[in-house]
KOLPA-774595 format. One record per residue: x, y, z of N, C-alpha, C, O in turn; residue in one letter. Coordinates in pm, whole numbers, padded with zeros to 5 digits, always signed. Layout:
<atoms>
XYZXYZXYZXYZa ...
</atoms>
This chain:
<atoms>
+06633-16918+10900+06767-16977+10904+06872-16866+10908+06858-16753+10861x +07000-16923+10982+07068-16799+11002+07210-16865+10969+07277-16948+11031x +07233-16792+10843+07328-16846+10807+07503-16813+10867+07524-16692+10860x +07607-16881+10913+07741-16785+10920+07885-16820+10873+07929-16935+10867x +07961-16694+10837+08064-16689+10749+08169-16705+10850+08148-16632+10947x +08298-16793+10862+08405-16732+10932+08511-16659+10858+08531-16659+10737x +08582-16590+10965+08693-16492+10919+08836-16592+10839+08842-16712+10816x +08922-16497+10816+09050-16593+10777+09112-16669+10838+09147-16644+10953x +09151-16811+10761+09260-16903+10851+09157-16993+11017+09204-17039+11121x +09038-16986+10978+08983-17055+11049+08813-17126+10991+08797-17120+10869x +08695-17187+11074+08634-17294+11027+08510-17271+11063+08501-17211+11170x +08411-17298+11013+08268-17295+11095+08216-17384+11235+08105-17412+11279x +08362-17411+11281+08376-17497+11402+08378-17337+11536+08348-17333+11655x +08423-17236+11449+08452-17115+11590+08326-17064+11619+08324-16980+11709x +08202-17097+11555+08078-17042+11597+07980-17115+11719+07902-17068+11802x +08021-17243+11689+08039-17316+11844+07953-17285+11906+07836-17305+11876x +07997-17221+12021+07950-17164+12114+07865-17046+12056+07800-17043+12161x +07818-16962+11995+07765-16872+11937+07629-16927+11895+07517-16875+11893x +07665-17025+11870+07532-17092+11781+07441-17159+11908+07319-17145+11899x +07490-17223+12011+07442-17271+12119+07374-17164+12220+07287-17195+12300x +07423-17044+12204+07393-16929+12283+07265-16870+12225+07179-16820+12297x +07255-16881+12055+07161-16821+12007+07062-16907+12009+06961-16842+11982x +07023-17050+12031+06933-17158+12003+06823-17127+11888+06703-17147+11905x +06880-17074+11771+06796-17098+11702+06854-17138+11561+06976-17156+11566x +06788-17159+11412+06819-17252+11347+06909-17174+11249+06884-17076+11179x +07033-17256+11268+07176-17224+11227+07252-17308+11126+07230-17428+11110x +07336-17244+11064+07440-17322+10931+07535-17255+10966+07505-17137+10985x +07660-17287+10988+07790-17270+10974+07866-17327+10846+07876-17446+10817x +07914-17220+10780+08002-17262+10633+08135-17209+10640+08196-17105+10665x +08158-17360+10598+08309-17380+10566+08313-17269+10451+08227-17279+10364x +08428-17139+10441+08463-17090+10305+08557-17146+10258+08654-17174+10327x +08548-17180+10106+08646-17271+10007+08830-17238+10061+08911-17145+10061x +08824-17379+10103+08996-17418+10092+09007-17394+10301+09101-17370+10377x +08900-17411+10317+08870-17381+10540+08844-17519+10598+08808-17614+10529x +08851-17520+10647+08787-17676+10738+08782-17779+10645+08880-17840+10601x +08658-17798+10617+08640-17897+10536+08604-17873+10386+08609-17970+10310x +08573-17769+10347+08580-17738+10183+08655-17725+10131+08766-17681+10156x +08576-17789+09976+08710-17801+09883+08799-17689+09869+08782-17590+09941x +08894-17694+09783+08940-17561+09732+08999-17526+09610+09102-17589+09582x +08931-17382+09474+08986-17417+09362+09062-17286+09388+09044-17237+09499x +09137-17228+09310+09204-17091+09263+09115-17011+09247+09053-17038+09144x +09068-16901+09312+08982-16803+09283+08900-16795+09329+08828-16701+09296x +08836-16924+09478+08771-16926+09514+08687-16825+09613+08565-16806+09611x +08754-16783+09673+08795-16669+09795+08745-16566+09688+08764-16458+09744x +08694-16540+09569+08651-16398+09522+08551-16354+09547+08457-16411+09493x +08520-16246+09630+08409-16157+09715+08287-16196+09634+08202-16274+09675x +08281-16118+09478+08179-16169+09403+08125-16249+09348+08009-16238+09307x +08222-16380+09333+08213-16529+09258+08165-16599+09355+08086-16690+09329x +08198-16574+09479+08161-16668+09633+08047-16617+09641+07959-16702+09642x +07991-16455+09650+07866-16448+09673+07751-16510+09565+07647-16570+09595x +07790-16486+09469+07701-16561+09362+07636-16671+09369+07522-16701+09334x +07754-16756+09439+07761-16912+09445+07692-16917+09589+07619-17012+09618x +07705-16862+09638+07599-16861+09797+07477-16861+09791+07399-16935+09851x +07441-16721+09671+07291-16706+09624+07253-16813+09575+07148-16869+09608x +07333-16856+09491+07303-17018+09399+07236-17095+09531+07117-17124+09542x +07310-17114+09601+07323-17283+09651+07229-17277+09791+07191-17373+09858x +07202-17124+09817+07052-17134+09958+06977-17032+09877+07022-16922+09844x +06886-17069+09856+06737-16969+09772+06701-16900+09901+06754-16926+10009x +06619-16821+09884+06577-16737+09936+06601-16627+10032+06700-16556+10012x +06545-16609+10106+06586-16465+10152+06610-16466+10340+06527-16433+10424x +06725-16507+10359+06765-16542+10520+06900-16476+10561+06987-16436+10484x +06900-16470+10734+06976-16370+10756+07087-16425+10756+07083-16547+10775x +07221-16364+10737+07349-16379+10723+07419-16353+10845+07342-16343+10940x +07547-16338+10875+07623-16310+10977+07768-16353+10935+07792-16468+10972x +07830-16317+10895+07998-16273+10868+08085-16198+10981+08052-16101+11049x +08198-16268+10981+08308-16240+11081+08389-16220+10972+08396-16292+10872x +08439-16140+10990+08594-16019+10918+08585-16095+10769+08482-16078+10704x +08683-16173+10718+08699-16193+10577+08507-16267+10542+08470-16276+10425x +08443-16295+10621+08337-16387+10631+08234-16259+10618+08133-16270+10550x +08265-16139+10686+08191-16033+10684+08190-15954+10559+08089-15898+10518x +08326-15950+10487+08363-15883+10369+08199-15976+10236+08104-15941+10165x +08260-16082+10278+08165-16164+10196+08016-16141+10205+07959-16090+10109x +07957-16171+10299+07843-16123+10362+07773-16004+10301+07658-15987+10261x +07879-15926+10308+07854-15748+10262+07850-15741+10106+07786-15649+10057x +07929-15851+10004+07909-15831+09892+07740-15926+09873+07645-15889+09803x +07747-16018+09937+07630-16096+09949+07469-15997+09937+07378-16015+09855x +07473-15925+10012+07355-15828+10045+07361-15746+09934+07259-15730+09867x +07496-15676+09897+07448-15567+09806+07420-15588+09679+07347-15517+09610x +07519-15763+09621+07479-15757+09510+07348-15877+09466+07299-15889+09353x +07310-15958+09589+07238-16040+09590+07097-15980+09661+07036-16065+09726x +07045-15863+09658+06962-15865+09761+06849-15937+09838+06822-15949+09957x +06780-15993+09687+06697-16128+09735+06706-16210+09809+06625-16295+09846x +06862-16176+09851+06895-16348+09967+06949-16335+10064+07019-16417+10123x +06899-16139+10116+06937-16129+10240+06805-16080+10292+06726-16029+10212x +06779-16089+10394+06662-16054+10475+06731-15987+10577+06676-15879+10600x +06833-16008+10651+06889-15951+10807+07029-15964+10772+07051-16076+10727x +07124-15894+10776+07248-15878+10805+07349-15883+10938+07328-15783+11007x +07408-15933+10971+07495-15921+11084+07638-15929+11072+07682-16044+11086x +07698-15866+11057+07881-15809+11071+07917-15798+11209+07871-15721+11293x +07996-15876+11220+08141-15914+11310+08200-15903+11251+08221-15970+11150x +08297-15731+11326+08470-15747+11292+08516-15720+11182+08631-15733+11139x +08380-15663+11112+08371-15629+10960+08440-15474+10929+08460-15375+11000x +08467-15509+10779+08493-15359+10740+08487-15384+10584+08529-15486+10529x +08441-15295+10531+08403-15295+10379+08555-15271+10297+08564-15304+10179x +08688-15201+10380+08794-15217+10314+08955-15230+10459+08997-15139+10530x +09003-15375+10453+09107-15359+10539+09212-15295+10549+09263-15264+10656x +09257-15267+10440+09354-15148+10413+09345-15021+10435+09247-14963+10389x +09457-14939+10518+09463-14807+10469+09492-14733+10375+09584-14750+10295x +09393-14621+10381+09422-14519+10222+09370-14374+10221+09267-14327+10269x +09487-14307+10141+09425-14178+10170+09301-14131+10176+09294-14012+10207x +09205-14185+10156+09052-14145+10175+08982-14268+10299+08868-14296+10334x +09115-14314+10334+08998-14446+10409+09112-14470+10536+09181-14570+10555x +09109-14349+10613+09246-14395+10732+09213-14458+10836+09288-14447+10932x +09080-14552+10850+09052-14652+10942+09124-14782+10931+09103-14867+11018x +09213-14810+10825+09258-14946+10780+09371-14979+10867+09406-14898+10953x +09442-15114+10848+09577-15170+10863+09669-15093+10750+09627-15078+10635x +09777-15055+10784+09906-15020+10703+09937-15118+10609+09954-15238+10626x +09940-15055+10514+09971-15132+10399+10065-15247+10389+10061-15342+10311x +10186-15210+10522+10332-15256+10529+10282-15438+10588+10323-15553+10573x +10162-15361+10666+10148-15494+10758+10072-15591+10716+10056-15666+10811x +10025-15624+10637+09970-15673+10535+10072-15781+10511+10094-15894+10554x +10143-15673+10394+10258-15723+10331+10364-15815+10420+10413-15922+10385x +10386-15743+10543+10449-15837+10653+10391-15997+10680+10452-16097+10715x +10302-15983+10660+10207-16108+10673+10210-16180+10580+10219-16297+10617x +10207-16166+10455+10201-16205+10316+10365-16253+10306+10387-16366+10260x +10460-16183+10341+10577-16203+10325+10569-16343+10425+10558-16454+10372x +10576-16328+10568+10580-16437+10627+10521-16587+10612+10578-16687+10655x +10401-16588+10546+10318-16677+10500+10391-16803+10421+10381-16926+10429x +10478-16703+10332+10531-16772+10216+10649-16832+10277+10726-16881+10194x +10699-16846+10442+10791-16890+10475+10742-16960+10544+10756-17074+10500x +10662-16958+10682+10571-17053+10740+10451-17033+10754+10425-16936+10825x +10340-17104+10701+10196-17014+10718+10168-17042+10903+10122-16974+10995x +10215-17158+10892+10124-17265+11032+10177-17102+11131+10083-17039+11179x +10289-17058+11149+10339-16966+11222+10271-16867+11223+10221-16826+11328x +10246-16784+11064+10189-16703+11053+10027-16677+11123+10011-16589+11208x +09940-16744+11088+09842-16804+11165+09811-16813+11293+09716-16756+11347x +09910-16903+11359+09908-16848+11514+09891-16722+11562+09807-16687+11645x +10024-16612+11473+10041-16483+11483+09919-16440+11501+09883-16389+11607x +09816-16463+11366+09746-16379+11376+09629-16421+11414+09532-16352+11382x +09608-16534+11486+09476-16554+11624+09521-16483+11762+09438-16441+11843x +09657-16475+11781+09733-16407+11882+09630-16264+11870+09542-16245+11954x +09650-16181+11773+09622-16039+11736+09512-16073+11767+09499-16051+11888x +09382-16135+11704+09271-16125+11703+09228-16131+11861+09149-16040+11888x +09257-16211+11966+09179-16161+12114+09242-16083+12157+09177-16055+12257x +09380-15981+12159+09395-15865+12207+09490-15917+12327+09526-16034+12336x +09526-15819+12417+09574-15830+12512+09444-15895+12653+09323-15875+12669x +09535-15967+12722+09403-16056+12828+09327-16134+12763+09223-16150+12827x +09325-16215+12628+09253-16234+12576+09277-16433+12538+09229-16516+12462x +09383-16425+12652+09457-16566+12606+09320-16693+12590+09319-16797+12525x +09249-16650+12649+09102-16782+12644+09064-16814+12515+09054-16930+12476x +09043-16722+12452+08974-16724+12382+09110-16747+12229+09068-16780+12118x +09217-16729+12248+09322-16753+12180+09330-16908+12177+09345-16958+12065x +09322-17001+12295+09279-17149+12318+09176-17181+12243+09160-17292+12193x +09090-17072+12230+08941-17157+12156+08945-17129+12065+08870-17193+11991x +09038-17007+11991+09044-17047+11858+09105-17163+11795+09062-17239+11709x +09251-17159+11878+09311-17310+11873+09238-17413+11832+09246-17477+11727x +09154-17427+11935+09075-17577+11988+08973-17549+11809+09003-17624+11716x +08898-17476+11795+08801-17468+11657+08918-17511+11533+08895-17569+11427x +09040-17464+11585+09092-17486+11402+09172-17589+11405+09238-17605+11303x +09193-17692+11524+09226-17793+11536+09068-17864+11488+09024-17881+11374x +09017-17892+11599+08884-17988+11548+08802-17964+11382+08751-18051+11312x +08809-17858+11364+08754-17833+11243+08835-17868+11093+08788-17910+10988x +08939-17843+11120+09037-17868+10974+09136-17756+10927+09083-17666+10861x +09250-17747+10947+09353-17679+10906+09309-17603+10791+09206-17666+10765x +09316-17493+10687+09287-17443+10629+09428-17448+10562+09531-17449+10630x +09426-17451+10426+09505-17527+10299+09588-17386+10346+09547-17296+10420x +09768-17402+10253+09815-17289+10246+09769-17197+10121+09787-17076+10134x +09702-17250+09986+09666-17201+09893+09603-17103+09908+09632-16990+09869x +09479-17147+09985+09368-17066+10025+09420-16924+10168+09397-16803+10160x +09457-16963+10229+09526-16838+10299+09562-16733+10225+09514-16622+10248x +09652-16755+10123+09744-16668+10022+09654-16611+09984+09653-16489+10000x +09510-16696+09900+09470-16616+09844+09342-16546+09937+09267-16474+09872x +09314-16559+10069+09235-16510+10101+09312-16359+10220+09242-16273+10273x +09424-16366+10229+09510-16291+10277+09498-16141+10125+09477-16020+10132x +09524-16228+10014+09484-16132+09906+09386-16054+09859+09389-15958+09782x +09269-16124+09932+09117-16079+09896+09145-15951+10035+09139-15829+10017x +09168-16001+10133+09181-15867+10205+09278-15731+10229+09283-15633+10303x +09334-15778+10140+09453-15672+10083+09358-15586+09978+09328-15469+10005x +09308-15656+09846+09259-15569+09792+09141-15532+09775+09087-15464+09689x +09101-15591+09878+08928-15565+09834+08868-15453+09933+08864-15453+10056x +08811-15328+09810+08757-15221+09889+08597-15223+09851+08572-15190+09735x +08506-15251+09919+08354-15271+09959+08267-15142+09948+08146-15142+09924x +08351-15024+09971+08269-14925+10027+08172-14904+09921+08058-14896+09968x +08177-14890+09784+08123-14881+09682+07967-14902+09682+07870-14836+09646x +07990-15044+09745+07866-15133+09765+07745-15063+09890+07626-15040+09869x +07801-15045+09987+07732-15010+10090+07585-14912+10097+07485-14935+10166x +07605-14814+10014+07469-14752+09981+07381-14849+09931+07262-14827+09956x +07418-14986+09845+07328-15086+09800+07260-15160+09908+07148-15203+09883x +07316-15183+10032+07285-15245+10150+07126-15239+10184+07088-15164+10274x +07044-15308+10119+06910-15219+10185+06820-15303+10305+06708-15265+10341x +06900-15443+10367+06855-15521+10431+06884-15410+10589+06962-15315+10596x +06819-15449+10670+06878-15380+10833+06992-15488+10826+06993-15603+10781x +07108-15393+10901+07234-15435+10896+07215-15426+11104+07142-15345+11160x +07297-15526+11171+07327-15485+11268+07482-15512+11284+07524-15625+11259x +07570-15408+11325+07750-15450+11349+07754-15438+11500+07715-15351+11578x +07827-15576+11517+07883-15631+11613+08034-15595+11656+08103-15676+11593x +08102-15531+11717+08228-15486+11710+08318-15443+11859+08286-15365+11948x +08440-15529+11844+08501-15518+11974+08560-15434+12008+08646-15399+11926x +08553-15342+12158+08612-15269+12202+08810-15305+12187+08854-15409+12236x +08877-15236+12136+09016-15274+12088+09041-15313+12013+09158-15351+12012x +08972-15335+11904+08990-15452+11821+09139-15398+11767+09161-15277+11755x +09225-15485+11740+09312-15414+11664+09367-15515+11567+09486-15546+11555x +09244-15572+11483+09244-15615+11346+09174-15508+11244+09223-15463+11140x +09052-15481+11298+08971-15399+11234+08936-15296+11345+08865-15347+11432x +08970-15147+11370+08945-15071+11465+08780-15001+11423+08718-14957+11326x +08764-15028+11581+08582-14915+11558+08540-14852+11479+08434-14878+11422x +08650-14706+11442+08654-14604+11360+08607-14688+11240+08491-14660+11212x +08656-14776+11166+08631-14823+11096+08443-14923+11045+08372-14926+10945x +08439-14980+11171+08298-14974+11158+08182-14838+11209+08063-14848+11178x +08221-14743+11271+08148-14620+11250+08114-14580+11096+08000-14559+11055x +08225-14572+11024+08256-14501+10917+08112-14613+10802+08009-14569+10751x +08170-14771+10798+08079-14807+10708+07903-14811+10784+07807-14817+10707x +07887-14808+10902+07750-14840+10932+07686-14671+10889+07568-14639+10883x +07806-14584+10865+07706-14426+10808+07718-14411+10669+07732-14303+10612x +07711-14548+10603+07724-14538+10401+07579-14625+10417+07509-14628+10315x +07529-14695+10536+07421-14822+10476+07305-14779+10541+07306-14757+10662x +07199-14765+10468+07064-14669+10496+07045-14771+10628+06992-14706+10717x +07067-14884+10663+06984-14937+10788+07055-14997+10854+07024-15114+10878x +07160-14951+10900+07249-14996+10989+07306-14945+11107+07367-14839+11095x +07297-15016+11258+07362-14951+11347+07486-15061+11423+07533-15172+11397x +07492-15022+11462+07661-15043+11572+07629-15054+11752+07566-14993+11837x +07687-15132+11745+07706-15182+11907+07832-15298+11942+07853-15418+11925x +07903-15169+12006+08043-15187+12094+07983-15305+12213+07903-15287+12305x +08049-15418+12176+08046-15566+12313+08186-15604+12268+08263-15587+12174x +08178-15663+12382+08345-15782+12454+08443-15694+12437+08440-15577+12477x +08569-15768+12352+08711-15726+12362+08763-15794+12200+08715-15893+12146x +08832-15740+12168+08944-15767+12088+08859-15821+11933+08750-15769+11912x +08899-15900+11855+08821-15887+11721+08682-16011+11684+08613-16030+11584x +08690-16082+11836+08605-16155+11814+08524-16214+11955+08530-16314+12026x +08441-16080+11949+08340-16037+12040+08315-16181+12066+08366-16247+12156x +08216-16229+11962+08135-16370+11982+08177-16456+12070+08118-16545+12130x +08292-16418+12071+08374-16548+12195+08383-16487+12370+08369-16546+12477x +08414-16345+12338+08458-16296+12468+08342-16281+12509+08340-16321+12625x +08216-16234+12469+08116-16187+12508+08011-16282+12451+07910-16223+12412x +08010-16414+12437+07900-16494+12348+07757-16473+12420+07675-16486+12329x +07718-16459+12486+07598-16466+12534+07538-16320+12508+07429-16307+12451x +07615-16210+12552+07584-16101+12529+07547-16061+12391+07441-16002+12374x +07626-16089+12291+07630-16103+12157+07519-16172+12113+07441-16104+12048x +07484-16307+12132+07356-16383+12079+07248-16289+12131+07162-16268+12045x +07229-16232+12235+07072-16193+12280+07082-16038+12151+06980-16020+12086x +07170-15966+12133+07182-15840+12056+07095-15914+11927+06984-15881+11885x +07189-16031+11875+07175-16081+11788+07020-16133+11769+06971-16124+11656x +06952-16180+11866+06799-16264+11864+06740-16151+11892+06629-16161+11839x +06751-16017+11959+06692-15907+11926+06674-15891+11798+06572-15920+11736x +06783-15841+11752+06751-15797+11596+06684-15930+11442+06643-15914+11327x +06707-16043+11526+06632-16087+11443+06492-16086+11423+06440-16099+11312x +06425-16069+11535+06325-16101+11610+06220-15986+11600+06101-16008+11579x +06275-15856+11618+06249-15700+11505+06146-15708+11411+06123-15613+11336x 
</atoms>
């Protein structure tokens, strides 16, 4: 079973097509306060969510996380190891922020720009930032995010805030030497949510992990879905 996480402000409706490409046996999860899950205060916490993941599927199956979905994923493996067998990161990065020891991140400012705007219109904010996520030329796939977070379920404003917060402060790198499942990262040429540099940097902290540059902009799976599933049924298949 192959389990997958989505990123922020969207639903386990965007794997869609991903899941059809890979034909094999798949779960898409709603994260608390997304599509269709509930949502409490605190839910969105890297380590309380992974816990509760380990809880609620036993055993040991592969994962696959997209950006805030990937953050999760990554605490999933290191501190759960029993309940990862295969890893897969999309768009991932163990810390979104920049910092003097970590200059692959987003600017601190822009963050905050986001966070600021939120609290005035999220629905706006949101758009904004599916805009960012396919890049320039990327308007298709800007529609299909549309189309997933329409059909799937608006994602609460609570949960934004606080999952906008989890990626403000949450730095992963710590974890990564714990990683001992094979990791494979998925990562878009341009991305300019999470840049390359940035997944270079964590796939050389995790004893079994490599990297492969497909599609465009931060969410390969869409621009490149077919290409992406066969990488993907490779490495499961290993």
């Amino acid at each position: 079973m192959v389990f997958l996480l989505h990123g922020w402000g969207l639903n386990r409706r965007v794997f869609a097509t991903l899941e059809q490409a890979l034909a094999l046996p798949c779960q898409s999860l709603d994260l608390p306060g997304h599509g269709q899950a509930p949502y409490e205060p605190g839910a969105l916490d890297p380590d309380g969510l992974a816990a509760d993941l380990a809880l609620r599927h036993p055993g040991a199956h592969a994962w696959l996380g997209w950006s805030l979905g990937g953050l999760i994923a990554l605490t999933l493996a290191a501190r759960h190891p029993e309940s990862v067998s295969r890893l897969i990161l999309i768009g991932a990065t163990p810390c979104f922020v920049r910092a003097r020891d970590w200059p692959h991140g987003t600017e601190p400012t822009v963050f905050q720009a986001f966070a600021d705007q939120l609290t005035i219109d999220h629905e706006a904010t949101l758009r904004r930032f599916l805009t960012l996520q396919a890049g320039p030329g990327g308007r298709s796939e800007v529609r299909t995010l549309m189309a997933d977070l329409k059909s799937g379920g608006a994602p609460q404003p609570e949960a934004l805030a606080e999952g906008l917060a989890v990626l403000q402060a949450s730095d992963r790198r710590p974890l990564l030497p714990a990683v001992r499942a094979p990791v494979l990262m998925l990562h878009g040429a341009g991305d300019t949510i999470v840049s390359i540099e940035a997944a270079r940097a964590a796939a050389a902290l995790m004893p079994h992990a490599r990297l492969c540059a497909i599609g465009h902009g931060h969410a390969p799976f869409l621009s490149a879905p077919e290409d992406s599933a066969s990488l993907i049924r490779n490495f499961l298949h290993e």
